[in-house]
N, CA, C and O of each residue as an XYZ file, in Angstrom:
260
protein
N     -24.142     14.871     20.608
C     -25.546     15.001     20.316
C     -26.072     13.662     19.833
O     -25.255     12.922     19.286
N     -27.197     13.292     19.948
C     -27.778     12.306     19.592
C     -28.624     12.254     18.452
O     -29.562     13.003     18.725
N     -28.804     11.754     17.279
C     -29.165     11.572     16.116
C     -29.642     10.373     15.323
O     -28.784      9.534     15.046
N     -30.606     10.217     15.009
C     -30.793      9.116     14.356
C     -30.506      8.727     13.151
O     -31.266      9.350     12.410
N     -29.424      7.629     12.167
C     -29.328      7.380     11.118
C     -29.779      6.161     11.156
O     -29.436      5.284     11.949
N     -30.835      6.056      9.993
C     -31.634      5.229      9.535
C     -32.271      4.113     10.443
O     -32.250      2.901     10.232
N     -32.989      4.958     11.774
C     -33.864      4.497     12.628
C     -32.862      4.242     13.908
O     -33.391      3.952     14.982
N     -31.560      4.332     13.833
C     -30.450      3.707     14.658
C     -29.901      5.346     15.721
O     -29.688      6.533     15.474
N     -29.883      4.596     16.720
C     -29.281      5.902     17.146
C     -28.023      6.110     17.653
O     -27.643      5.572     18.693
N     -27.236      6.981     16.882
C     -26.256      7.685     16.846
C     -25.748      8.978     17.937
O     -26.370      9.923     18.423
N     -24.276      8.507     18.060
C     -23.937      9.883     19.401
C     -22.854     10.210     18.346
O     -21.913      9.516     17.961
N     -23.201     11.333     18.017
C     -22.086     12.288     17.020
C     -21.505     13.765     18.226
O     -22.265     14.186     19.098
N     -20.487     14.176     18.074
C     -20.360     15.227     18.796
C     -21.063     16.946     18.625
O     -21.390     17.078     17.446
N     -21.201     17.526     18.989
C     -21.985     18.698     19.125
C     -20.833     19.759     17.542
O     -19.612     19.907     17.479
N     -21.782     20.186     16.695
C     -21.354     20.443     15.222
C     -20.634     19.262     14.176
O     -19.682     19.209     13.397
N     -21.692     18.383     14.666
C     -21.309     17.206     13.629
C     -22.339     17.728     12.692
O     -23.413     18.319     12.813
N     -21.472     17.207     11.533
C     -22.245     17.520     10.203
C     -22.749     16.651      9.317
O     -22.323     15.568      9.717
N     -23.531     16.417      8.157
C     -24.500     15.280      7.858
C     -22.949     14.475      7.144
O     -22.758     13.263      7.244
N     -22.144     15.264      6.569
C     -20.488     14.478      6.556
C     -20.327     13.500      7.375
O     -20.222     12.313      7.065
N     -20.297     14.087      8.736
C     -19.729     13.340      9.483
C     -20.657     12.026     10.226
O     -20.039     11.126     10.794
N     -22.164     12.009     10.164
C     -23.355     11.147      9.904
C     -23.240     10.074      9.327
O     -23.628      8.972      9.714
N     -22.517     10.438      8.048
C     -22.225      9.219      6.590
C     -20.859      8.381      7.108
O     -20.566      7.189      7.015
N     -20.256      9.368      7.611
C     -18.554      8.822      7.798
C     -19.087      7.757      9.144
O     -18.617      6.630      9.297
N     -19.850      8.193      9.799
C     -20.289      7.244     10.886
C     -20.943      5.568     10.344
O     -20.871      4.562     11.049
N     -21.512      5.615      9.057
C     -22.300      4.470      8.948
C     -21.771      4.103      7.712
O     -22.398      3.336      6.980
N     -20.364      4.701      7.300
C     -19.696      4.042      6.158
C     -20.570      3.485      5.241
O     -19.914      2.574      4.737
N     -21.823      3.499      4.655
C     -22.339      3.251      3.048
C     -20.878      3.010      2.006
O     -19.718      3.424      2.027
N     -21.749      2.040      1.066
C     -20.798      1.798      0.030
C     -21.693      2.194     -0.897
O     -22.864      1.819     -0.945
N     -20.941      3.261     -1.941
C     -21.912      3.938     -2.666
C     -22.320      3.276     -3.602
O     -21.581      2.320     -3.837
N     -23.597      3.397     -4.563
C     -24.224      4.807     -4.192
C     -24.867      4.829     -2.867
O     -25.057      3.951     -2.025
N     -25.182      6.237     -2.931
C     -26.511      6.818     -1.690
C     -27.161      7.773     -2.186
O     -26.842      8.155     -3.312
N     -27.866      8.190     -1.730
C     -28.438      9.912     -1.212
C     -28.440      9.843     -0.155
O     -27.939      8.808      0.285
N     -28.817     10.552      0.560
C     -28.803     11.278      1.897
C     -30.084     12.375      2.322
O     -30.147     13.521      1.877
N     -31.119     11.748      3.312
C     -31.825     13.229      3.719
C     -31.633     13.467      5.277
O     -31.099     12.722      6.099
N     -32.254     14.794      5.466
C     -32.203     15.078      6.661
C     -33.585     15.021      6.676
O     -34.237     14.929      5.636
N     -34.479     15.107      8.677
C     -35.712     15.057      8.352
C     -36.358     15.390      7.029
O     -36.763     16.468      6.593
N     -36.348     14.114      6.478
C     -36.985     13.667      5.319
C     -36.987     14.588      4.092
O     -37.822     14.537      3.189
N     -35.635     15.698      4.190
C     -35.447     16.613      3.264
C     -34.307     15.859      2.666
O     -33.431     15.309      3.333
N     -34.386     15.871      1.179
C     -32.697     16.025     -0.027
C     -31.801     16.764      0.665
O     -31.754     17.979      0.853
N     -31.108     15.902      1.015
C     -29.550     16.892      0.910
C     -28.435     16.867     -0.121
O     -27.506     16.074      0.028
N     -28.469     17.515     -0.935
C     -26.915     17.516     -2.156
C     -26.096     17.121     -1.886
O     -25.866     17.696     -0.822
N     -24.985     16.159     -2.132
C     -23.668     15.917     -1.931
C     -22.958     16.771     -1.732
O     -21.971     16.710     -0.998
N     -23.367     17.807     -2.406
C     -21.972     18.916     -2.382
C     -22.117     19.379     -1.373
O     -21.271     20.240     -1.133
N     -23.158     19.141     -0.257
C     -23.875     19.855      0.668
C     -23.572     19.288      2.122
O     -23.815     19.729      3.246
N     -22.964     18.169      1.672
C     -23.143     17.212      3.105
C     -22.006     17.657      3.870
O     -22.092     17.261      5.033
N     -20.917     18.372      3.627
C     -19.996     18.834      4.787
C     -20.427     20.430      5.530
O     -20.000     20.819      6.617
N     -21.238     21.084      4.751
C     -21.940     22.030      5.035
C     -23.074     21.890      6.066
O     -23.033     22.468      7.152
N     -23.827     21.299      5.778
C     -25.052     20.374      6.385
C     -25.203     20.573      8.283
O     -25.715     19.659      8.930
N     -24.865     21.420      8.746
C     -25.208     21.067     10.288
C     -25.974     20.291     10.951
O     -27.088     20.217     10.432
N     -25.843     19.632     11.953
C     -27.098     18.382     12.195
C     -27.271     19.286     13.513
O     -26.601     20.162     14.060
N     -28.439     18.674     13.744
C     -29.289     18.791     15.323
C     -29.715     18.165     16.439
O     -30.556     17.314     16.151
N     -29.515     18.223     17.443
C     -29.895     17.057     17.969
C     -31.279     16.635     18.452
O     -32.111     17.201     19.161
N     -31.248     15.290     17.750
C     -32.798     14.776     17.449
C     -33.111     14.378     16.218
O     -34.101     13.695     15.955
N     -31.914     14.966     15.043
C     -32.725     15.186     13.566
C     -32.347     13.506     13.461
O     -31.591     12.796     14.124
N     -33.052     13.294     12.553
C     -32.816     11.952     11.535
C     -33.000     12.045     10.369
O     -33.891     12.494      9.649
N     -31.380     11.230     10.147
C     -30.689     11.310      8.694
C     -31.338     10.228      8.367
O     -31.667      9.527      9.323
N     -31.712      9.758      7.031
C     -31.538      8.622      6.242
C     -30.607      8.453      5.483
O     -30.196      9.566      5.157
N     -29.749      7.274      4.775
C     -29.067      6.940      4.117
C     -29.672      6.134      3.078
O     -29.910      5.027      3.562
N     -29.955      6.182      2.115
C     -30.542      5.421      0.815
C     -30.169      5.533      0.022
O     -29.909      6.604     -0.526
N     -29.911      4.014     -0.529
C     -29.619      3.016     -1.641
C     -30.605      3.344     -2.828
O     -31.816      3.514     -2.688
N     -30.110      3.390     -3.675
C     -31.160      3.345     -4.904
C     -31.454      1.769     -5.586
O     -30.599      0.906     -5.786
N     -32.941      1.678     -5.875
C     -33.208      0.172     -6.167
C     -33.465      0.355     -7.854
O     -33.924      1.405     -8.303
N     -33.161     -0.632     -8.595
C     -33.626     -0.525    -10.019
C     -34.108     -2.085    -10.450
O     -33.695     -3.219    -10.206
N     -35.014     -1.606    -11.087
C     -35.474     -2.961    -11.322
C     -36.259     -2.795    -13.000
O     -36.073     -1.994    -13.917
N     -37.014     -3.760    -12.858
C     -38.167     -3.856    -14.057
C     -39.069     -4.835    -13.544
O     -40.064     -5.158    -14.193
């Protein structure tokens, strides 16, 4: 299936999961993670079914002052 992570497009196999999304674009943590532009929980991301078409984001958290 085809999927977009973070504007990039991705060929994951058919019941790839937002797990297997992350495992694709290796982040060095931290992250979050959404699916069309929804929160997804960590605890959630092997659960997570993807679709084909959806787009994941992967985001970094920025801190500043």
């Amino acid at each position: 299936m085809n999927i977009l992570i973070n504007d990039t497009p991705y060929e994951l196999p058919g019941g790839a999961t937002l797990a297997d999304a992350i495992a694709a674009l290796a982040p060095v943590p931290p992250y979050a993670a959404a699916v069309n532009r929804s929160f997804v929980p960590r605890s959630a991301y092997a659960a997570h079914a993807l679709q084909p078409g959806d787009l994941v984001e992967v985001i970094r958290p920025v801190t500043g002052g």
